[in-house]
N, C-alpha and C positions, 0 to 999 in steps of 0.2 A: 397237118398230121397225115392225112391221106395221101399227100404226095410221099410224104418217108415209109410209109406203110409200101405203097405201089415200088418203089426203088429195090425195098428189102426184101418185095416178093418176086422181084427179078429172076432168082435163081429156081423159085419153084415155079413160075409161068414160062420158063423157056428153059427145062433141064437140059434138055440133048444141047443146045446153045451151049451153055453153062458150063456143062461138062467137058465137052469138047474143046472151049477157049481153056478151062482147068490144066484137061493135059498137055495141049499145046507147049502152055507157060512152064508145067512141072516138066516137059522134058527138054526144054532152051536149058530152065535153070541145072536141070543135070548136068549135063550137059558140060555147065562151069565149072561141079567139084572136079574137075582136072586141074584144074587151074590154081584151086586152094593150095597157100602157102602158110606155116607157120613162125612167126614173127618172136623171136626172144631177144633184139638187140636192144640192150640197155638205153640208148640213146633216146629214147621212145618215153622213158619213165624224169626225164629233165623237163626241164620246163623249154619254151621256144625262146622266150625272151631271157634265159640266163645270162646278165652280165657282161659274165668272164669268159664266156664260149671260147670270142675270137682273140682274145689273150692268153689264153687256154693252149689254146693250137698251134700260137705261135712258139709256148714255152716248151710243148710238146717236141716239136720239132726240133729243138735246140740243145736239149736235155733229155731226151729221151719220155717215152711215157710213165704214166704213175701206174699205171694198170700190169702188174707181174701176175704169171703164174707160179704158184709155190709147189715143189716136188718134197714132199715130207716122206725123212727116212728115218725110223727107232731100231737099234736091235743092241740086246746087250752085251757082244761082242763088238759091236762097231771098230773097233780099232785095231782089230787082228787083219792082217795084210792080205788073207786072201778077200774081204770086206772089202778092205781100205780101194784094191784093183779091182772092185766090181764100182766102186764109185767112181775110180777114174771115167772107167768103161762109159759109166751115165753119163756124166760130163761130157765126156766127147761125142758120145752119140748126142745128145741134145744141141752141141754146137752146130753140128752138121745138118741138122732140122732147117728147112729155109726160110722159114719166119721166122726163126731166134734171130736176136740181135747180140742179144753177149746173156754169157748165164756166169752167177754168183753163187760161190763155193767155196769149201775148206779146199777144194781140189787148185782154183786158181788160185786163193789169197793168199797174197804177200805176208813176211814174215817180215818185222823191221825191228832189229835187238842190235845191242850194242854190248861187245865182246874184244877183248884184249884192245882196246882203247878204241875201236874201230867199229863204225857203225856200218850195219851188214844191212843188205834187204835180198830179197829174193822166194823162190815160192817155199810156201810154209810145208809143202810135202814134195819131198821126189817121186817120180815117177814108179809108180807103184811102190811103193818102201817096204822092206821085210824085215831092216834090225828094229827089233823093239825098243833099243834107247831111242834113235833116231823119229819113232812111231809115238812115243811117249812125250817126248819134249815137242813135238807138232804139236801137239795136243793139249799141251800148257802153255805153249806161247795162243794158241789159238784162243783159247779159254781165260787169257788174261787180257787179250787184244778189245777195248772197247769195242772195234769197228768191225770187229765179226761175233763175238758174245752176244748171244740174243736176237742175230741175223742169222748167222747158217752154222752155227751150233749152240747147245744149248745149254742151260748154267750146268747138268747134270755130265756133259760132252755125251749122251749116247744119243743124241738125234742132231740129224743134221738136215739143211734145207738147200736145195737147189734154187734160187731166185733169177728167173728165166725173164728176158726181157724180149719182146717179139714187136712185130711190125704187123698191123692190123693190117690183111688184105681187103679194103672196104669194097672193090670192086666184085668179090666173089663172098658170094652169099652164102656158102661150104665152110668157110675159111674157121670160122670158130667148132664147127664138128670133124673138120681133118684136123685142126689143129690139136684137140681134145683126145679124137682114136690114134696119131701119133704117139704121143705120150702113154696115153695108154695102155698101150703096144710093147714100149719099153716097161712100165710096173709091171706088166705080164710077163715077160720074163725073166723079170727078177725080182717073180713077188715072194717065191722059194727063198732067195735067198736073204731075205730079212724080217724080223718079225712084224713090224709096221712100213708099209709104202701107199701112198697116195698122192694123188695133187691137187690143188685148189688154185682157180680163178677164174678168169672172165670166159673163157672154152667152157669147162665144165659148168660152170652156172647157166653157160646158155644151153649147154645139151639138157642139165637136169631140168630148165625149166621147160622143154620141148620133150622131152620124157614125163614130165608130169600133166603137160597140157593134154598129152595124147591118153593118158591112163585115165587123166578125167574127164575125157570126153566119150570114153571108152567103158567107165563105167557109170558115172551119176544119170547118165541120160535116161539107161535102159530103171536104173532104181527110182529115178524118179518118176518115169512112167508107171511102175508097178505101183508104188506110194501111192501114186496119184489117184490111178485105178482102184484098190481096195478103199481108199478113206470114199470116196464119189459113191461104189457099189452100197456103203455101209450107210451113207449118209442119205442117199439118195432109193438106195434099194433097188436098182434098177445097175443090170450090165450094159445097158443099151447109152444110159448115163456115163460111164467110163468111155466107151468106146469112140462116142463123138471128140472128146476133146483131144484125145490122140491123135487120130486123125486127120482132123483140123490142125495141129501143133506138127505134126510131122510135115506137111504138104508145107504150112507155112515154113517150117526149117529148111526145108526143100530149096523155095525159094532163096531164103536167104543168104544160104550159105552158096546159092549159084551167083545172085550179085557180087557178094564176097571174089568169090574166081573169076567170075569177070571184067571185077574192076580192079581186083587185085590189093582187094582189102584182108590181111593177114588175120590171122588166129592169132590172139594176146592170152595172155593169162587170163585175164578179166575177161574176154568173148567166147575164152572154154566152157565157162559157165552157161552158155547162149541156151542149148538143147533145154537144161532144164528150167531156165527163166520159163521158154515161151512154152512147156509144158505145164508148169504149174499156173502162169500167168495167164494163160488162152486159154485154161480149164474155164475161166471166172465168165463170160461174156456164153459161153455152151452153158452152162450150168445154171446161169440165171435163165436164159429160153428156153432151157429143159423145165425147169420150177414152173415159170410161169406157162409154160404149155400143159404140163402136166394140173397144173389149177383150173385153168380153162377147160380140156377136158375132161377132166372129171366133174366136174359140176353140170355138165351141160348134159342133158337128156341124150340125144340122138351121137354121141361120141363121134364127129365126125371133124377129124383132123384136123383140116384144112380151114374149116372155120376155128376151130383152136390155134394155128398159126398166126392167123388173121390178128383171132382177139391178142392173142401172145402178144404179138407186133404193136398192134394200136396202143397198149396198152407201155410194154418197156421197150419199142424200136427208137427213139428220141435218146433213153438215157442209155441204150446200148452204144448209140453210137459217141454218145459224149464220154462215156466209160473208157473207150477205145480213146478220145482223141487225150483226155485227163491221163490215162496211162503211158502213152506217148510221151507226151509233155513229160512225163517223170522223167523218162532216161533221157528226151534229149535236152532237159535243162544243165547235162552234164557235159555239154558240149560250150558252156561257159571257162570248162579248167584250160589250164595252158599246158598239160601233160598231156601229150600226145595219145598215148593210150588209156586214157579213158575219155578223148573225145573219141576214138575209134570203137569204142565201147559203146559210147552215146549215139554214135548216128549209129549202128549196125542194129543193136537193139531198138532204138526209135521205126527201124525199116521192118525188122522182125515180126514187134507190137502193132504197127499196119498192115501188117502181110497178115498176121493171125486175125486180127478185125475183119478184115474183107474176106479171108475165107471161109472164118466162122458164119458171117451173116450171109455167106453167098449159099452154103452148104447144110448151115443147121436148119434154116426152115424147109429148105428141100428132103433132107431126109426126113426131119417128121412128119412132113404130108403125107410121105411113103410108107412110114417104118413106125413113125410116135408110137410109145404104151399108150393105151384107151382108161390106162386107170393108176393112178397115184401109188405107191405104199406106205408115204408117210403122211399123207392127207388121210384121217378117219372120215367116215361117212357121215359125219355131223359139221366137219368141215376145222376137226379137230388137230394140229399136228402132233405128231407122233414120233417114239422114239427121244435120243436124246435132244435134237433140234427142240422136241416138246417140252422135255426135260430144265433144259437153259431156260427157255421161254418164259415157263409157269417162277424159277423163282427170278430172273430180271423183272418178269410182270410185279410180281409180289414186292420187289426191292422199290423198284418205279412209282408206283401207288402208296406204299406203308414208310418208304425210309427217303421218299425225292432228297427233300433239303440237306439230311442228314449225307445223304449221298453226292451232293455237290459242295457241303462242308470238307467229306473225309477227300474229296477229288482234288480240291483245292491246296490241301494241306498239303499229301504225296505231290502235289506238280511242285511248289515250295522246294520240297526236300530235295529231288531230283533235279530241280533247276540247281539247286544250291552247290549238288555234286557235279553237277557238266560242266561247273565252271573251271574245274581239275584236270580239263581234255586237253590232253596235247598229241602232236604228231608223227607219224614216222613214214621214210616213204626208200626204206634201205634196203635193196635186191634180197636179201638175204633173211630179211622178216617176213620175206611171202610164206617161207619155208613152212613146214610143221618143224619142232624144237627136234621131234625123231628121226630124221630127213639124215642121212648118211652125211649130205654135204655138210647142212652147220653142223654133225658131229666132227666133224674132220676138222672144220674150222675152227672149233672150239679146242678141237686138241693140238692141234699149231700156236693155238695162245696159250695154254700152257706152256711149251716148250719156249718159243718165239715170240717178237713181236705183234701184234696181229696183222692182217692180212692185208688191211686197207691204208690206202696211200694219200696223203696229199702232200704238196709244196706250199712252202714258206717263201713267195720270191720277191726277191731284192733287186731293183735295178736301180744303180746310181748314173747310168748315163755317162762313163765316162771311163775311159779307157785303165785296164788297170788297178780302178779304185779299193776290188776286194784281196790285192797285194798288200793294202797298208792296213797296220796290226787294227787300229779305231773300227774300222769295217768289218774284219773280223774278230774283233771284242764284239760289237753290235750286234754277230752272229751267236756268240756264245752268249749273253745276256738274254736275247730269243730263248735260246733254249733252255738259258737256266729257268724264265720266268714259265715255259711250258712246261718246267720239273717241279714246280709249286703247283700248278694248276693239277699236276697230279692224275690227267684223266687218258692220256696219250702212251701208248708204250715205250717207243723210242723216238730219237730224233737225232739227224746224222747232217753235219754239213763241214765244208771248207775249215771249220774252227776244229771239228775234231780232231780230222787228218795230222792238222800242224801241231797241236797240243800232244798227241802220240809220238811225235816227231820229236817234238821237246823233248819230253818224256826221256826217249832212248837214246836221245843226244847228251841225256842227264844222269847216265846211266842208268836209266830207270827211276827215279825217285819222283816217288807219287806225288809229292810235292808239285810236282815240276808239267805235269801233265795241266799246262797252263797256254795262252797263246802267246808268242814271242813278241814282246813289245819295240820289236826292230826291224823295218822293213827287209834290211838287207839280208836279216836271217832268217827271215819268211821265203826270201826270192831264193837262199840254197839249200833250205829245204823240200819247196818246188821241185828242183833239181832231181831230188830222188823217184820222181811220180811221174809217170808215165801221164799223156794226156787222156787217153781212154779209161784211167785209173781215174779221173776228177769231172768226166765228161757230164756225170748223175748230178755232182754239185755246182761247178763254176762254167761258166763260159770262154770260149778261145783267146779274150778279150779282158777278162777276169771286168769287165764291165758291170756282170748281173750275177750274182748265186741264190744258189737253193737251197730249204733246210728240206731234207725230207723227212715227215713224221709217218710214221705208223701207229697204228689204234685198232681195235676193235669195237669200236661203239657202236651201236644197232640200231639207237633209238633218235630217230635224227633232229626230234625236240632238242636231245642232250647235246648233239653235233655242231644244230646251229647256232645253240645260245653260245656253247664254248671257243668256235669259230668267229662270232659276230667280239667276244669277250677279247678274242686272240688277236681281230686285225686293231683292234682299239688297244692293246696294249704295244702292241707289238711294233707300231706306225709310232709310239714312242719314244719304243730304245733306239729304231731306228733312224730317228729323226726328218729332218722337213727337205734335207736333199736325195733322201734316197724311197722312192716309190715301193713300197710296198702290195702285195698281194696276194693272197692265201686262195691256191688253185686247187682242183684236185675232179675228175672226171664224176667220184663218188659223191665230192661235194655238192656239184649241181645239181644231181639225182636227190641229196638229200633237201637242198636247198626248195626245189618244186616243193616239198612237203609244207612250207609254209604258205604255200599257193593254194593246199589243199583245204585251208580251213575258209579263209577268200574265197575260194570259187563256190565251198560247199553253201555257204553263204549265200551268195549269189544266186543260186542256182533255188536254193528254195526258198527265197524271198522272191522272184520271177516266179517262180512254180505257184506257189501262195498267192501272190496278186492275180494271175492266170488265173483261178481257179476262183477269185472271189469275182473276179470283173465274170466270169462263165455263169455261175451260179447265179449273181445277182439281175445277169438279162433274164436266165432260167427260168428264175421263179418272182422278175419283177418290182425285187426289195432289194435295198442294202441290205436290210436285215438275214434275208434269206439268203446272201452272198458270207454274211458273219457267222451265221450259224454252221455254214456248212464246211466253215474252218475249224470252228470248236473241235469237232470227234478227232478233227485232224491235226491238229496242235500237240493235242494230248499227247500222243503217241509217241511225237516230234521229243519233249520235254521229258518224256519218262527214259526212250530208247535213249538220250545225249547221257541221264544221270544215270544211268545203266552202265554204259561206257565208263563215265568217271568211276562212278562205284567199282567198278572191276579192274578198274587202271589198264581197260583197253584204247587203243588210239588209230585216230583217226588215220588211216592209211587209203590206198588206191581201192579199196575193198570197201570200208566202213565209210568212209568219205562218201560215197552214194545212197548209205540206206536209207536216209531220210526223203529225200527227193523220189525215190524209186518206189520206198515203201508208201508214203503218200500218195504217191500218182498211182497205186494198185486202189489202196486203202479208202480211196475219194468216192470210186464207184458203190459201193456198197453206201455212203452218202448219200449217192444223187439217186441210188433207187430210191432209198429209204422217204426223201424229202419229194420225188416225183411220185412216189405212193400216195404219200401224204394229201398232195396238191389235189390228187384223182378223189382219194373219200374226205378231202373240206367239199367236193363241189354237190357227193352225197347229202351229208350231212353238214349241220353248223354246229354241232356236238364236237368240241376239239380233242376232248378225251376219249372218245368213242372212235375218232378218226385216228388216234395216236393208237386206241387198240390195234385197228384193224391192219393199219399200217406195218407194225409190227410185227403181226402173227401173218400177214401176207408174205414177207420180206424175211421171216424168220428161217425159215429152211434154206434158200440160196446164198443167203447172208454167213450160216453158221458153217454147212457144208464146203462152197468156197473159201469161206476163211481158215477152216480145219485144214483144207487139202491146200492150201498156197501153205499157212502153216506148216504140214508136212514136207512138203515138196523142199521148200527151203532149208528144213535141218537136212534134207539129204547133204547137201553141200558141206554138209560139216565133216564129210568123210572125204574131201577133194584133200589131194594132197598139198596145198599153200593154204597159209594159217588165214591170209588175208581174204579168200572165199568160204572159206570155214565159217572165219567174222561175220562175213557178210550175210551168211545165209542165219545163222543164229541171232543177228541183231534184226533179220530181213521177220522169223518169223516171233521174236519178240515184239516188235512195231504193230507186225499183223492181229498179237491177241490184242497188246492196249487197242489198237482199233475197232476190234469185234466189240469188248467190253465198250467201251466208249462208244459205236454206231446202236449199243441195244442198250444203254443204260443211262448216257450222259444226252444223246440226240433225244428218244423221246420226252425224259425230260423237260428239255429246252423247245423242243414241237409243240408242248400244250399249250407255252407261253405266246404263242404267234401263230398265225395266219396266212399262209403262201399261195399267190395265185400263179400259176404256169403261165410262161411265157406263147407255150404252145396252145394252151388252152383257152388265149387269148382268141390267139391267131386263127384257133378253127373254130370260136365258136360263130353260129351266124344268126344276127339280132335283125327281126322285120325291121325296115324306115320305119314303117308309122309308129313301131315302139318309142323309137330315140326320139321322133317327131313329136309327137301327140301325147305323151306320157308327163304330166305335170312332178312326177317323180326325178326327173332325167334332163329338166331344163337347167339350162345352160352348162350341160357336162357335153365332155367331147364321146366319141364315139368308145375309143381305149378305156373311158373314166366308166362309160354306160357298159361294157364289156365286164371290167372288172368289178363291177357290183353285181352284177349278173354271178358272177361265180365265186366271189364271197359267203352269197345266200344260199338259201335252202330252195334247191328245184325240186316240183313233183309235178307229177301226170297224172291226168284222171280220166276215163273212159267218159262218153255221151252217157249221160243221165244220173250220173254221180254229183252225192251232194257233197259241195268243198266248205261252206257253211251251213249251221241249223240254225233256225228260227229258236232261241233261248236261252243257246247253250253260250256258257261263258268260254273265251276269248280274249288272247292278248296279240293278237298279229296281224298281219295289213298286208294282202293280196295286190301282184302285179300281173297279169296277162301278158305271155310273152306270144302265146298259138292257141287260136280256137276264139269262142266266144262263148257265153257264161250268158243266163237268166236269172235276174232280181229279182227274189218274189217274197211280197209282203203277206200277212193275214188281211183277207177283204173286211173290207170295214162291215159288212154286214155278219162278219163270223163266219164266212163260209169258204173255207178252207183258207184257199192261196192263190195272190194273182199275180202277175209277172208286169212289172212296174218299167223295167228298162232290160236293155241287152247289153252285156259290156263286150267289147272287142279290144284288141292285142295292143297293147299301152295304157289301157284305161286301168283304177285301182277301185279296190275295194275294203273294208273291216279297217279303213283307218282311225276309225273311231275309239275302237276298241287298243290302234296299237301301243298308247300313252297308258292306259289304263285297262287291267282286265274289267270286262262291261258283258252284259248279255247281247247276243246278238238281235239285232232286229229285224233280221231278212234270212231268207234262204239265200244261198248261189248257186246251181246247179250246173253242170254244164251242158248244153247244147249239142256239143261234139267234142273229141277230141283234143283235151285242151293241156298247155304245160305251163304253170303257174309259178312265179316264183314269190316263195312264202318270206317276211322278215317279221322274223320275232324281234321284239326291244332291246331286249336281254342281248341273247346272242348277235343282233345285227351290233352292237354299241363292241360287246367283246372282239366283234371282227375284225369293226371299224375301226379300231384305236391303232392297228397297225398299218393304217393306211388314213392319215387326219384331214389331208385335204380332200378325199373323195368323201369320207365322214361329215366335213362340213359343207358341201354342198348338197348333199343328202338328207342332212337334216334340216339342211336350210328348205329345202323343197318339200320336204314333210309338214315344215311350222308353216308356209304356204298352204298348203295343201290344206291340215288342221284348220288355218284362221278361214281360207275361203269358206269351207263347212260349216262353221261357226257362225261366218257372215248370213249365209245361204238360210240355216235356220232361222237368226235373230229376225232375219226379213220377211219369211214367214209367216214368224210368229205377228212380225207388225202388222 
């Protein structure tokens, strides 16, 4: 213990040292935010291991991509010509853009009707048109045309869509925000001219989600510092209190965000959050050495700092730092997922949570050597706490004492109910549910699926391997059957492939008869039908080869629970119709992204099933027990079990946000634990009073405990003001977790404390037991060293000054004396009555009053002490309550006791003979 003690006082014995390595490091890490880049490419939110990646890429290539941007235009003139030539205008400026690859319009689409016996195609609009018949009948063939209804006009014809197909420049890292202010560029100046214009896709979602990264990094950090500040000031009463964790939380962000730059680790959504994690999170480890320093000096007579640091340290420098490495563990057990962005989530935050650990302990006991209050304001002078911390205290005391059972009854029942609803959790992990619902973007999106299909794309793709094959009608019957079976499913908006084309085709070769809008059951009328299409007109469905086709579907579904069951539903029907010589494969860039989401509930998994074994295998070296490694799971289950039927109950889901709270919130939630139960461990070695030790424990631990958990509490709803729904979640579920864990560390722990017995692992390790105790000691034969350690501080230690009597000559007695230091005088009444005479001397292993310890008896001797002596006392009673949590040190103990007893017994009987 004294070596962690000397480690942690590194920073107060060598400050100019200290300081000067500080700024060195704070200005390298400056240094790097040059370097800082922010990260919005979708690609980051799939999993690594998807599949269909490199099938994906290949179809991409061949067919064009699934990923459009849509140019949404309403106005309720749309069809008067000087309108109709401002569309051209778009159109052609859009081609001209050098990442467009082809754009889809009323502007280029073909007209295909059949008129004086003769079937016509050609574009559905002349070049700018001004007679209104000719304006009119566009307009109707447009609106009766399956293959543009509902793609780039609308059942109503007054909005139309530009669907832009572009060429991702992966090599420039601009490409999605030039691509975005382009366009943009053109709505600006013709946003006059119509009463709705906007665009949506993969551009603007990247820009909005790098416009909202920056607002919230821009605003929750500064709020949540403030937050953090007043709850600490209020709770704490002390500005000096606020000011350390800032501090410490800035310098550590300092660092972090320099590694970030210089190793060229991006800003994600999920890392915008960072500022106010290790704000609220690095208050918890300042705030607990503020408490306990602040206890230390004010108790102590002469208020002198320094030894206040000291006791501070010896006392919580062990669980600080376990605190630090448990909270670690939280984020980085999130480095188990296969989405890319939130392992970069997990190691940054993991480096964060380190960096705020070491500056805290390097910095906090330095400045209070210098700077500490000399006196408490929520500690009374009776040693009372105060305030609401007191407040909570007196009625959980009162709940703990008068209602325990009752209270692990009603606990028991709510984890039931709440397990019952987590079982209702499903997940989503769709670019577009980070959003808030009021986010301009999904309004726009949402009013494109009003008018249109929606927004998102995937393939339907068919390859038969074989030149040709989607020429003959069978193959494209296979195609329309797909689609009929995706028009029962009901859940897709449209879906367009090689079967419609030719069924339209029919159609007007049929004079139009709706009937007839069917696919040709003759190849040869399939092939001069062909004839009329251009290959660039069929490039999105068939291949050069007519080898392989595509259905393309559009949808707006959000919720990728819904996505993937319909998907998984889709290739299982769909492998089908289409039978056993043609491969089937349902692609789509959106679909991977959603697909990860099933990864999300696995890894979450994972991750705090790792974190929970971590934490029990930690705890149970800690304090020595399995027991003590179970207990110190309980507060922390709780939490776990009420936040998941929280979720269900609210039909929120588990997303890139909510998917870590458990893990994260545990790994905060733990320390407040290991004070609680390293409190504990310090007054069992007090006292062997277990309810007495659960008092103390509690009202020692009550102010750091409620204060930290009030202010990470606060700190976290800040987040509910970030602009993505999925940080919002996370901070609202981060400080739901946080109160079940306060309740549960002050209501459900001490409880379960009274019932058991914890020896510190550290408490082993320093304490230091004379040879001739272990040796000589008929109490402690045949125990090992570890065995004689931890009976040592199971018991009741006291000390008593030279000339102090530790027995009286009468008084009754129920406990049996060990000698650990010093030596004790035996003194009987002189057989002639006159007074007292001293019969033997005991020295450090030898025992005494074991007569009395089976049964209370009067004593028959004095003990006094000689000098200086520290005894350790076992009551029957309480040694038997101790010993039950630990049965083989128990039975060797008693075995040595009935030893001990009979040799006494013997001693007498011989005597007497």
């Amino acid at each position: 213990m004294e070596t962690i003690i000397q480690i942690l006082l590194i920073g107060t014995r060598n400050r100019f040292i200290s300081l000067l390595i500080l700024t060195a490091i704070s200005f390298c890490a400056a240094y790097g935010l040059s370097f800082i880049r922010i990260e919005t490419n979708l690609s980051s939110l799939s999993s690594d291991h998807a599949p269909d990646r490199k099938l994906y890429n290949e179809v991409v290539k061949t067919f064009g991509a699934d990923s459009k941007i849509i140019l949404y235009i309403r106005d309720p003139n749309l069809w008067q010509p000087e309108k109709l030539a401002k569309l051209t205008d778009i159109h052609k400026h859009l081609e001209q853009l050098s990442f467009v690859t082809k754009v889809d319009s009323i502007i280029n689409a073909k007209s295909i009707g059949f008129s004086t016996g003769v079937i016509t195609t050609g574009p559905l609009l002349t070049n700018k048109p001004k007679d209104p018949f000719i304006i009119n009948k566009a307009r109707e063939n447009a609106m009766s045309n399956p293959l543009l209804a509902g793609q780039v006009i609308s059942d109503d014809g007054l909005a139309v869509s530009f669907i832009i197909s572009y060429e991702e420049q992966k090599w420039n890292e601009n490409f999605s925000r030039n691509a975005f202010i382009a366009i943009e560029e053109l709505i600006k100046k013709n946003k006059q001219s119509f009463q709705e214009i906007f665009q949506v896709g993969s551009p603007r979602l990247s820009e909005e989600l790098k416009k909202s990264i920056i607002e919230d990094l821009l605003l929750l950090a500064p709020i949540s510092a403030l937050v953090l500040g007043i709850t600490i000031i209020y709770f704490m009463g002390s500005v000096f209190a606020a000011i350390l964790p800032v501090l410490t939380s800035v310098i550590s962000l300092l660092w972090t965000f320099g590694v970030m730059g210089w190793f060229g680790i991006p800003i994600t959504v999920l890392t915008s959050m960072l500022p106010s994690l290790v704000l609220v999170i690095g208050a918890t480890e300042d705030t607990h050495m503020l408490s306990s320093y602040l206890s230390e000096v004010t108790r102590s007579k002469d208020k002198n700092r320094m030894l206040a640091v000291r006791s501070m340290l010896r006392h919580i420098g062990l669980p600080l730092i376990l605190t630090v490495v448990t909270t670690a563990l939280g984020f980085l057990s999130n480095m188990l997922s296969d989405i890319e962005m939130i392992r970069d989530f997990a190691m940054i935050t993991t480096i964060a949570i380190f960096f705020n650990g070491v500056v805290s302990l390097l910095i906090t006991p330095m400045v209070l050597s210098f700077f500490g209050p000399k006196q408490s304001k929520v500690i009374g002078k009776k040693g009372e706490i105060l305030g609401i911390p007191g407040f909570i205290l007196r009625i959980f005391d009162k709940i703990i004492h008068s209602y325990g059972k009752a209270t692990l009854f009603i606990t028991v029942a709510f984890l039931l109910f709440f397990a019952n609803q987590a079982l209702s959790l499903h997940v989503t992990n769709d670019p577009l549910s980070y959003f808030q619902k009021n986010q301009p973007l999904i309004v726009h999106t949402e009013r494109i699926h009003e008018d249109f299909a929606g927004v998102k794309t995937f393939f339907i793709h068919l390859d038969a391997n074989k030149p040709g094959a989607f020429k003959e009608p069978k193959n494209i019957i296979r195609l329309k059957n797909i689609q009929a079976w995706l028009n029962k499913q009901a859940q897709h908006d449209s879906s367009q492939s090689l079967a419609d084309v030719l069924s339209l085709l029919n159609r007007e070769f049929n004079k139009g008869q709706a009937s007839k809008y069917i696919v040709p059951n003759n190849q040869n009328l399939v092939e001069q039908y062909l004839l009329f299409l251009s290959r660039k007109q069929l490039s999105h469905l068939v291949n050069a080869d007519y080898s392989a086709a595509n259905i393309v579907v559009r949808h707006n579904i959000n919720d990728s629970h819904s996505l993937n069951n319909l998907v998984r539903e889709l290739k299982k029907s769909a492998q089908l119709i289409a039978g056993v010589d043609i491969k089937l494969s349902v692609l789509g860039d959106n679909l991977m992204v959603n697909a990860a989401a099933d990864d999300l509930i696995e890894a979450q998994f994972k991750s705090l099933g790792l974190l929970l074994a971590v934490i029990f295998v930690l705890m149970s070296l800690l304090f020595t027990s399995l027991k003590g490694g179970l207990i110190s799971l309980v507060p922390n289950l709780i939490p776990i079990i009420l936040v998941f039927g929280v979720m269900g109950l609210l039909d929120l889901p588990i997303n890139p946000g909510t998917a870590m709270v458990a893990v994260i919130a545990v790994g905060i939630a733990v320390d407040d634990t290991i004070h609680l139960l390293s409190q504990y461990t310090d007054e069992c070695r007090i006292t062997s009073n277990l309810d007495l030790a659960v008092r103390r424990t509690v009202r020692g631990q009550a102010v750091p405990i409620i204060s930290t958990s009030l202010a990470l509490m606060m700190g976290f709803l800040v987040l509910s003001y970030s602009n993505f729904s999925i940080i919002s979640q996370f901070g609202q579920l981060s400080a739901a977790t946080l109160l079940f864990a306060l309740i549960a560390d002050l209501l459900i722990t001490p409880i379960i404390m009274r019932q058991i017995r914890l020896v510190g692992f550290a408490h082993i390790m320093a304490l230091r037991v004379r040879g001739e105790v272990v040796e000589n000691s008929p109490l402690f034969r045949d125990m090992s060293l570890y065995e004689v350690k931890k009976t040592i501080l199971i018991s009741e230690m006291k000390q008593f000054d030279t000339g102090d009597i530790l027995i009286r000559h009468g008084d009754t007695g129920k406990s049996l004396g060990l000698i650990l230091n010093g030596t004790v005088a035996v003194k009987i009444p002189h057989f002639k009555g006159e007074g007292l005479q001293q019969v033997a001397v005991l020295k450090p292993g030898e025992i005494f009053g074991e007569i009395g310890f089976i049964r209370s008896t009067k004593r028959v001797a004095n003990i006094q002490a000689l000098e200086p002596v520290e005894i350790l006392v076992f009551d029957f009673q309480q040694l038997q309550q101790g010993m039950k949590f630990f049965p083989a040190i128990a039975a060797k103990l008693n075995l040595n006791i009935c030893r001990i007893l009979g040799n006494r017994i013997a001693d007498i009987l011989s005597r007497k003979g």
